[in-house]
C-alpha positions as CSV (number, residue, x, y, z in Angstrom):
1,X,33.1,30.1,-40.4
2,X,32.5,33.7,-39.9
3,X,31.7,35.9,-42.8
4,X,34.5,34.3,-44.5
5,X,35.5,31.8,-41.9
6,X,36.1,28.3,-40.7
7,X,35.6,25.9,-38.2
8,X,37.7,26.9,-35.7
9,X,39.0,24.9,-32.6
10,X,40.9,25.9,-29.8
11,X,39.2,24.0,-26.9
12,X,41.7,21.3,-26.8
13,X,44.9,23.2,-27.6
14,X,44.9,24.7,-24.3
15,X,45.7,21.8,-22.6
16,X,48.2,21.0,-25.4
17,X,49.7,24.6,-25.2
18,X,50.6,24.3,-21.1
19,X,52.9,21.8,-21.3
20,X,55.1,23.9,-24.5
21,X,58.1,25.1,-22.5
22,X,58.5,28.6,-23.4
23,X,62.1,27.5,-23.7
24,X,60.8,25.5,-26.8
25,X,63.0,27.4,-30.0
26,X,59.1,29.2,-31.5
27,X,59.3,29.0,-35.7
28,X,61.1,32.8,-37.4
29,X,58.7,35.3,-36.7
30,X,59.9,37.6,-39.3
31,X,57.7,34.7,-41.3
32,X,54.7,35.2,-39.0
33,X,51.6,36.9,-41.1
34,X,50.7,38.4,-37.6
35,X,54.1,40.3,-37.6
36,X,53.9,44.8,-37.0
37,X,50.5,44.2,-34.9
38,X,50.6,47.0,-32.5
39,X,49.1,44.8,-29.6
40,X,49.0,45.4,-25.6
41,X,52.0,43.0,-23.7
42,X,51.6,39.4,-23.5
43,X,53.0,39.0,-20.3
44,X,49.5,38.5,-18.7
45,X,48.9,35.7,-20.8
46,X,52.4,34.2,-20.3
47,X,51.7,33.9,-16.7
48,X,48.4,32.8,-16.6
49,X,49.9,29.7,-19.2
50,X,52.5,29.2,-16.6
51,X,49.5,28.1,-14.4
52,X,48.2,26.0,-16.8
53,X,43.9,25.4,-17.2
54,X,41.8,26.5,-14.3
55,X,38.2,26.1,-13.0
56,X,36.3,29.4,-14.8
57,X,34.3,30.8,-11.4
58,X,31.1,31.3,-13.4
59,X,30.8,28.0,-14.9
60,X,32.7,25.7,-13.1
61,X,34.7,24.7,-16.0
62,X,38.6,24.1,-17.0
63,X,39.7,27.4,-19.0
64,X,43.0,28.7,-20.3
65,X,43.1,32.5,-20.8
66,X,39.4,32.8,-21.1
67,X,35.9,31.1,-20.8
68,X,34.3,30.8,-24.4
69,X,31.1,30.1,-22.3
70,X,30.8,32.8,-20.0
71,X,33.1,35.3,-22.1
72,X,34.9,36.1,-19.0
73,X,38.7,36.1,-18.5
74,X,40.2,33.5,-16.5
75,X,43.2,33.1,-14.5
76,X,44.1,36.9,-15.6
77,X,44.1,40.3,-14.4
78,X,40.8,41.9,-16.4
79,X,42.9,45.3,-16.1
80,X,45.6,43.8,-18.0
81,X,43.9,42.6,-21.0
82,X,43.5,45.5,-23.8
83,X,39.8,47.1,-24.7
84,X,39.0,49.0,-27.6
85,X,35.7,50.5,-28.8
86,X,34.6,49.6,-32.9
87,X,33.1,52.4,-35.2
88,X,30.5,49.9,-36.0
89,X,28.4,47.1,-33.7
90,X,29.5,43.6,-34.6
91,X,27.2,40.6,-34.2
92,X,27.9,37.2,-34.8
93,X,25.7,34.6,-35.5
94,X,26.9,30.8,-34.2
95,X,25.8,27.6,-35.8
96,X,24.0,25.9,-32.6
97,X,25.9,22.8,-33.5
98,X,29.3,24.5,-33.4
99,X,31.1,23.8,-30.2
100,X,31.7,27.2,-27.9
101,X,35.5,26.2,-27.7
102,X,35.5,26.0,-31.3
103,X,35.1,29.6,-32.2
104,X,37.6,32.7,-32.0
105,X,34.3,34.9,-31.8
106,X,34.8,35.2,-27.9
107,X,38.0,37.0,-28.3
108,X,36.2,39.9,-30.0
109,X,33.9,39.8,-27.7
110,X,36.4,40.2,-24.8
111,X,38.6,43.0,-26.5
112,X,35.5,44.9,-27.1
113,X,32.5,44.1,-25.3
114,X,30.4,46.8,-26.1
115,X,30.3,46.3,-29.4
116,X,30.2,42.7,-29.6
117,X,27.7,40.5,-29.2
118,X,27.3,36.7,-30.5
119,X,24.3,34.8,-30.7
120,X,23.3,31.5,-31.2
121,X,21.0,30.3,-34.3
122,X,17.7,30.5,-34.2
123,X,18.2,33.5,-32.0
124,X,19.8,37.1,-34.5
125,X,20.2,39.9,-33.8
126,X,17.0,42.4,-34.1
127,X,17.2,44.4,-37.5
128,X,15.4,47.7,-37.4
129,X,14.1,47.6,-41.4
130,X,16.5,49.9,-42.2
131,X,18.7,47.4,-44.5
132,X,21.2,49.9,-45.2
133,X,22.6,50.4,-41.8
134,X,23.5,46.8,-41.6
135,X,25.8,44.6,-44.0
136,X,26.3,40.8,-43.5
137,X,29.9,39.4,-44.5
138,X,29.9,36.6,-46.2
139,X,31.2,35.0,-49.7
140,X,29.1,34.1,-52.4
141,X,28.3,35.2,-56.2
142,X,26.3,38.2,-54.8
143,X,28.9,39.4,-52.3
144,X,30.4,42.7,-52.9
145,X,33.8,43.9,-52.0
146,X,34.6,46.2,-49.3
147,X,35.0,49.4,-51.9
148,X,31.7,48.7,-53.7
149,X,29.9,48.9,-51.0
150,X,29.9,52.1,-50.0
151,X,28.0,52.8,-53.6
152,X,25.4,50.0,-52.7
153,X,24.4,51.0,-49.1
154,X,23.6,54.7,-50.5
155,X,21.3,53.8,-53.3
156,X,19.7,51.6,-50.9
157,X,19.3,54.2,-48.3
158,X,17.9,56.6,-51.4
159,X,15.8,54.1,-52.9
160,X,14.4,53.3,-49.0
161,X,13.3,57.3,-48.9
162,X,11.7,57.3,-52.4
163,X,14.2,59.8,-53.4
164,X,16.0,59.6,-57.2
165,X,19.2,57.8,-57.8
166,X,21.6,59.9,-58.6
167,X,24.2,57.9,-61.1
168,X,27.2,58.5,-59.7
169,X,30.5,59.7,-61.7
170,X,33.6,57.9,-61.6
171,X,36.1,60.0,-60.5
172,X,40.0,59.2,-60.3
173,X,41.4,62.0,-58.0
174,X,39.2,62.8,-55.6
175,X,39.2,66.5,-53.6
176,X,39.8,66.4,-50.0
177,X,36.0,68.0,-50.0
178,X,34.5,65.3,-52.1
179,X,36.3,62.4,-49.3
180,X,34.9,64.3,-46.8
181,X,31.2,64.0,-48.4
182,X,31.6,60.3,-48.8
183,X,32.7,60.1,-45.4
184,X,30.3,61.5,-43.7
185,X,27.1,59.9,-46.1
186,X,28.4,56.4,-45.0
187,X,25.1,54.9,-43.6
188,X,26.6,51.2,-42.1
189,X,25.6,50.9,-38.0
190,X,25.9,47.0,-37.3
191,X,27.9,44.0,-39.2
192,X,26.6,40.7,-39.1
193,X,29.5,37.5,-39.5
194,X,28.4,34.0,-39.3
195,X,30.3,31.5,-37.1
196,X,30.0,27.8,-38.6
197,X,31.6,25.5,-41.1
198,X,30.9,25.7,-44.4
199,X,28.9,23.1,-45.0
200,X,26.5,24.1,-41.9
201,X,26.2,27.3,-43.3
202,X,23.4,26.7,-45.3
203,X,20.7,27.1,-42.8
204,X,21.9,30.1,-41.3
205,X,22.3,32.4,-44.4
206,X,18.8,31.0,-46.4
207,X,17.0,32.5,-43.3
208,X,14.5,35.2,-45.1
209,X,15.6,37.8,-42.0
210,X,18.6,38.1,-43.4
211,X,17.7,38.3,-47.4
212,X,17.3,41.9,-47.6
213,X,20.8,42.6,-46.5
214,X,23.6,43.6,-48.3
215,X,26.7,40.6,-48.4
216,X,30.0,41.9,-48.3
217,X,32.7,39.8,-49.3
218,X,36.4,39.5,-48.0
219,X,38.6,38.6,-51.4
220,X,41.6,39.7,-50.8
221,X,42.9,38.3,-47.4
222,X,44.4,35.1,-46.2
223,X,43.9,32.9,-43.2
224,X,46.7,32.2,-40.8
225,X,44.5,29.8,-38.8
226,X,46.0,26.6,-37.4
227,X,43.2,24.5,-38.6
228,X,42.0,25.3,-41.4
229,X,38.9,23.8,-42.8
230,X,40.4,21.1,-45.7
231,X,39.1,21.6,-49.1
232,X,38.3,24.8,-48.1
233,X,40.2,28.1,-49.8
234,X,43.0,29.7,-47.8
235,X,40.5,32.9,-48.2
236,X,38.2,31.5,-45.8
237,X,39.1,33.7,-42.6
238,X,38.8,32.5,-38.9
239,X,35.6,34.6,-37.2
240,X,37.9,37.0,-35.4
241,X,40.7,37.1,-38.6
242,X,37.4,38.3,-40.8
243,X,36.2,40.7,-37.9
244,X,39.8,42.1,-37.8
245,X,40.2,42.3,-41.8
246,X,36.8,44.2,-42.2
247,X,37.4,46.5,-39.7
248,X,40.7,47.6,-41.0
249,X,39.6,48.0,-44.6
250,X,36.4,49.9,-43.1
251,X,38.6,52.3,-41.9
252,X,40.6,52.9,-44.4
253,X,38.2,52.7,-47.6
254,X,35.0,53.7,-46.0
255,X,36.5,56.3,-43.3
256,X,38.7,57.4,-44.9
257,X,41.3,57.2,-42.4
258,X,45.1,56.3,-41.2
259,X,45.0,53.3,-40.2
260,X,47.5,53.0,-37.4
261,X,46.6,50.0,-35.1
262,X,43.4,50.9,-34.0
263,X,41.9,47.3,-34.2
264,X,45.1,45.0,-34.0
265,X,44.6,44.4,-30.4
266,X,41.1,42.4,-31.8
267,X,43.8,39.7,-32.1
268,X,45.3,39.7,-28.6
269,X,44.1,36.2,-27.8
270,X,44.8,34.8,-31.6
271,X,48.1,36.1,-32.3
272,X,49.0,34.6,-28.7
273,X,47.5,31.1,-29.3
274,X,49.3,31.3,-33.1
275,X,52.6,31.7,-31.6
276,X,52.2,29.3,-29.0
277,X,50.6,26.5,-31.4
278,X,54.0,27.3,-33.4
279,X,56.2,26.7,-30.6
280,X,54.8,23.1,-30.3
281,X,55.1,22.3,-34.0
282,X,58.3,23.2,-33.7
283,X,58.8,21.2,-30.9
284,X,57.0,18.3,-32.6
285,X,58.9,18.3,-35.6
286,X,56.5,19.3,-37.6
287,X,57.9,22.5,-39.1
């Protein structure tokens, strides 16, 4: 579960998904919760399905699209798939009992590499002391939103320099000056998600080197995800949904920016994969 997430499990699908005809009548997109993404042309991906699961050249083993193992394309033109560049460094930390074909993870890794990395528990990423540079996303009675926590990573930065809290005022309308202030004091470098299912999350988030961070919480969205973890709360995101949902609201709440696309092609792979796990429900009678 990332952050937010769930067990997630494509492995199999892909040998599900090559023998959907594209001819198979997909369910009304206008329904589709991945509808107005601004995302680079599927074509590569519809021919590389026509070819069905091949032999990954690093590894040796069958892949569809990509190789969760080697987070290498596969059976595609690396010049066709889209790359973007984050305004902050994104680590994920897997459960070493999840299974690599399990987790969406890979696909952030692949849309932006260089500011992506995932590791595998015991191994986390090095923190510098510094707490307020990083955040880790994840729910729980000490998470808090997105909009809060802005206000936290400050008056940990100034109580990490010794220097008074100023209280801050709340202030309805701010000036264009007073954005630009808050823009420019926002002190987050690296964002730390957690790949597992719920109930293996335990040992991963009670680690002490990750105590003194700051958990940030994602209320407000819903998963689309095609298996979604019973029992669980529709809130619970995939790893790349949560990545994708962060990112967005960073941009908008904490960068005060636009947003006009700049992450959507995170879900290149997913929105794909939705569609085509649609198409053989469909087919299957079983929407």
């Amino acid at each position: 579960m990332s952050a937010t997430s769930l067990s997630e499990d494509h492995s199999d699908s892909g040998g599900k998904l090559d023998k959907c005809s594209n001819k198979v009548e997909s369910a009304n997109e206008n329904e589709s919760p991945l509808q107005g993404l601004k995302l680079a042309s599927h074509e590569v991906l519809e021919r590389a399905q026509t070819q069905g699961r091949i032999k990954c050249t690093k590894c040796g083993g069958s892949r569809m699209f990509f190789c969760y193992t080697c987070f290498s394309v596969v059976g595609v033109n690396q010049a066709e798939i889209p790359l973007i560049k984050l305004p902050v460094k994104i680590d994920v930390i897997k459960h070493p009992n999840e299974t690599d074909g399990k987790s969406t993870a890979v696909h952030a890794k692949l849309i932006a590499p260089d500011d992506v990395n995932v590791y595998t528990y015991p191994c986390i990423p090095e923190l510098d002391g510094d707490s307020y540079k990083t955040i880790l996303v994840f729910p729980g009675p000490d998470s808090v939103t997105i909009e809060e926590m802005l206000q936290h990573l400050n008056e940990m930065r100034t109580n990490s320099t010794d220097e008074p809290t100023v209280k801050r005022q709340k202030v309805i309308n701010e000036t264009e000056e007073a954005s630009q202030v808050k823009q420019q004091s926002c002190p987050l470098e690296r964002v730390i998600f957690i790949d597992s299912t719920w109930n293996q999350t335990t040992r991963i988030i009670t680690d002490e080197r990750l105590q003194a961070l700051l958990r940030v919480e994602l209320k407000t969205r819903k998963t689309c995800f095609w298996r979604h973890q019973r029992g669980s709360p529709d809130t619970y995101l995939a790893t790349i949904e949560a990545i994708y949902y962060f990112l967005k609201d960073y941009h908008t709440l904490c960068l005060l920016k636009e947003y006009n696309g700049e992450y959507d092609n995170l879900l290149f792979f997913y929105s794909y994969l939705y569609k085509l796990i649609n198409k053989a429900k469909v087919s299957a009678g079983k929407i």
